[in-house]
N, C-alpha and C positions, 0 to 999 in steps of 0.2 A: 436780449436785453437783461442786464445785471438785476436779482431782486434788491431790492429796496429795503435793509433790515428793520431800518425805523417801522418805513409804512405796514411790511410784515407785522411786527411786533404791535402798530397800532390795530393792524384788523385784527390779528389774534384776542386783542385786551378785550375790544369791543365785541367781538364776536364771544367772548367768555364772560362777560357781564350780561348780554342779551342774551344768551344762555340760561343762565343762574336767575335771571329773572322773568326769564317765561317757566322754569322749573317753580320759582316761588308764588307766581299769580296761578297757575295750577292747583297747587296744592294749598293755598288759600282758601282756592274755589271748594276745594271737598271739604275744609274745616267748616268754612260756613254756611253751608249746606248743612252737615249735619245740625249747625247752631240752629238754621232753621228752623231742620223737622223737629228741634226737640223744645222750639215754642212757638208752635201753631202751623206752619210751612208744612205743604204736603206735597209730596215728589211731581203732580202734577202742574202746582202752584211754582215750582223751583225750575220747571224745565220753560214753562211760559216765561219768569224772568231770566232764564240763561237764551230765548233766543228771540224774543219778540223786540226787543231795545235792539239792540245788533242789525237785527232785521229792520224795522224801521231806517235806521243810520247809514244801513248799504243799500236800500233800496234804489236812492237815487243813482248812485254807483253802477249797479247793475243796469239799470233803465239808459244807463250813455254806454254800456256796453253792446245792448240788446237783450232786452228783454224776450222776444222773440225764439231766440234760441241759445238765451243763456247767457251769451257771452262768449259762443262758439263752442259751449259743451254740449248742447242739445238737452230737450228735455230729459232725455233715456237715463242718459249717463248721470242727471241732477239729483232727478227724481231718488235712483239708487243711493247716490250719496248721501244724500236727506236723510234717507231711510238706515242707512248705516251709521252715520254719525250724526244727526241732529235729532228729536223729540223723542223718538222709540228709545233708542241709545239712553239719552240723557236720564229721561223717564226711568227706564229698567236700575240705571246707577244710583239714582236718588230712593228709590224704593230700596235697594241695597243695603243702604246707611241706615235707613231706618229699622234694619234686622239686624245688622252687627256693627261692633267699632267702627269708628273711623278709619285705626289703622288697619284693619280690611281691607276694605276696600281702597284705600292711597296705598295697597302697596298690591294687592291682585289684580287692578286691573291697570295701571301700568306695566306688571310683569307678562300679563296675559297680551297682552298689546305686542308688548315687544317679542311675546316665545313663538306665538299664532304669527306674529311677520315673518320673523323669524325662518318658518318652515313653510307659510304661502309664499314666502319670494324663489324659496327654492323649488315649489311646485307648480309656479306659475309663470313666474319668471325668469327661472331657469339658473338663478343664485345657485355656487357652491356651496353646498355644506361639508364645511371642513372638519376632522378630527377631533380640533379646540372648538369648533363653536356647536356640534351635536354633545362636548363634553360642558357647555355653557347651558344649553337648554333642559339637561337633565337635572343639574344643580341648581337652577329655575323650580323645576316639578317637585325637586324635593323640598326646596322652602315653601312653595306653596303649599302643600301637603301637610307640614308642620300648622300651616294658617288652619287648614281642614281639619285638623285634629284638633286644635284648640276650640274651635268654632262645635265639632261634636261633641266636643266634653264640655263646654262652659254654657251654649245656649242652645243647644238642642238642632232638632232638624230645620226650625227655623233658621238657625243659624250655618247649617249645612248651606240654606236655599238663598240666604244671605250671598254667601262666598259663591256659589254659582249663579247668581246673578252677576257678578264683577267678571269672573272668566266667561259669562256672555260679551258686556257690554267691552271689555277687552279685545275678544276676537271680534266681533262689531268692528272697532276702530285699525285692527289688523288689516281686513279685509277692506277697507276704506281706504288704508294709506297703500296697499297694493293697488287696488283701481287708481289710485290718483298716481303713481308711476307707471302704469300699464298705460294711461291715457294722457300721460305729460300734464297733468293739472296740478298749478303749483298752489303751495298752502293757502295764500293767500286768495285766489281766486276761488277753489276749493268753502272756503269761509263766509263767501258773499255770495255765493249759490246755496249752499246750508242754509244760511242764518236769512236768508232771501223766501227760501222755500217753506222753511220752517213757519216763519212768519204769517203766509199761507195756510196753513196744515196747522197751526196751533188756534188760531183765532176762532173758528167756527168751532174746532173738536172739544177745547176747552170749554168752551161759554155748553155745547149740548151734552158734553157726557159727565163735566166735574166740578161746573158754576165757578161762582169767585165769592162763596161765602167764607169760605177759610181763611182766602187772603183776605177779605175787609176786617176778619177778626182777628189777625194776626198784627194791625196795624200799622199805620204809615210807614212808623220808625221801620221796622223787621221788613217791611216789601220795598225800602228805598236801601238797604242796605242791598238784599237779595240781587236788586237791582243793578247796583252800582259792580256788587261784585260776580255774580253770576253772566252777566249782560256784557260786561267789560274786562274787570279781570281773569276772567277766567275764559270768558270767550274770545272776541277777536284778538286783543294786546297779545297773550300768551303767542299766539298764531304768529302774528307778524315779527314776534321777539325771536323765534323759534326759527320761522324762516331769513331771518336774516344772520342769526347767528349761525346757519347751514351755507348761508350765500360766504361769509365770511370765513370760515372753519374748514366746511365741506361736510359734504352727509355723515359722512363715520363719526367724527370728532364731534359732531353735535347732536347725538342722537344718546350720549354718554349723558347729558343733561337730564335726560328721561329717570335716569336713576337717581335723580335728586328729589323728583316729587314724594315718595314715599318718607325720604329724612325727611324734608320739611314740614310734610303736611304732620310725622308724630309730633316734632318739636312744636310746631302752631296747636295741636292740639292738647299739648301740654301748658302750652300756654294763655291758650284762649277759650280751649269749652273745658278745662280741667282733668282731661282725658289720658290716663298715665298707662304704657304700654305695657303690658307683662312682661314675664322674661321669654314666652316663647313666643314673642310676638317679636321681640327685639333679633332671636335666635333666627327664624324666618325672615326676617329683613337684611339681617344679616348674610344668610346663603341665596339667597335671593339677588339681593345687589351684586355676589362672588361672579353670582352665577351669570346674572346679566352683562358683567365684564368680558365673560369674556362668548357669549354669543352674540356681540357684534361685530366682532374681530374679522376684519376681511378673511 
């Protein structure tokens, strides 16, 4: 059957706007995070509103799928992903911010996501790794690198442990998004097992290891913001924006999006926590993004 250039040209548009717009509730998410911690929010307090709202919202969801056993992933396989991408993850990133910039971490552990896939699809899943894209991974390492040097000259070894928290919670989400192709679990399901379990795993931990004196002090206003955009922008929307811009595109072509969180979140940080990037911040972003071009390249 003949393609359809209209309808082409209409998934393409749609799938490049739901794109660009799960790249920008991303990178939202990390600006105001930082806004947060730097008035009264503490990375414990930020991971409770990035998945206890969410979590409530899919519960019902998951309960018409089966609660039982997930939804047909079983506990084994939830339980891991929880633990990969939902509270520990989140936790470890938001501690992050609070030791270096912003642009830091919006731009390490997106890269770190993508270099650590990158090489676990090729060792796990048997990906080639081509010529151009071990020449993509290494132009990766060295924009990071530049972040490492900045981070040891301008704020010390805190700021070392800053940046190596982000190439955790990176490879964390690496190693997430390989299990969710190793076991066919799509984003969206993937999300409502997280934000499910989390839910779970944040309520008792929080109330016995870190109270909720901090959020009463931080105030409505700043926990109904956290809220709205940790819980929502940043969690499920980006997910589903994400996966359908993949349904629409295809994996390759939508995975190019990823390298937009880091522009956006400087630009949002310049403009909303007043956070202006250095040059060797810009320099790294710049070899960075090169480099990510082209280690996705089939």
């Amino acid at each position: 059957m003949p393609v359809n250039p209209v309808a082409n040209a209409s998934a393409v548009t749609v799938g490049t706007l739901c794109g660009v717009a799960a790249a920008l509730c991303w990178a939202m998410g990390f600006t105001v995070a930082k806004y947060g911690l730097a008035h009264g929010m503490t990375a414990p307090d930020l991971a409770l509103h990035r998945f206890a709202w969410s979590g409530l919202l899919m519960l019902p969801l998951l309960a018409r799928q089966g609660l039982g056993d997930l939804g047909g992933i079983g506990w084994r396989r939830g339980i891991a992903l929880m633990l990969l991408a939902g509270p520990p993850q989140a936790y470890l990133a938001y501690v992050g911010f609070s030791l270096v910039p912003l642009g830091h971490g919006a731009v390490i552990q997106p890269a770190m996501a993508t270099l650590a896939g990158v090489v676990l699809s090729a060792l796990v899943l048997g990906e080639h790794l081509t010529p151009i894209r071990i020449f993509g991974i290494i132009t990766m390492i060295v924009g990071l690198l530049v972040f490492g040097a900045e981070a040891l000259a301008s704020f010390g070894s805190h700021g070392i442990g800053g940046d190596l928290l982000f190439v955790m919670t990176g490879s964390m989400w690496a190693c997430f998004s390989v299990l969710l192709r190793r076991w066919s679990v799509s984003g969206i399901q993937a999300s409502v097992i997280v934000s499910v379990l989390a839910l779970f795993f944040l309520v008792p931990v929080h109330g016995l290891l870190f109270g909720y004196e901090a959020m009463i002090a931080a105030g409505f206003a700043q926990n109904l913001l956290q809220a709205l955009v940790q819980g929502a922008l940043a969690g499920a929307i980006p997910i589903y924006l994400y996966a359908h811009a993949v349904t629409k595109l295809g994996a390759g072509r939508a995975s190019i999006f990823t390298a937009l969180v880091p522009m956006f979140a400087m630009i949002l940080g310049v403009l909303l926590i007043a956070e202006i990037p250095t040059l060797m911040r810009i320099v790294g972003l710049a070899i960075v993004v090169v480099g990510f071009r082209f280690a996705i390249k089939p």
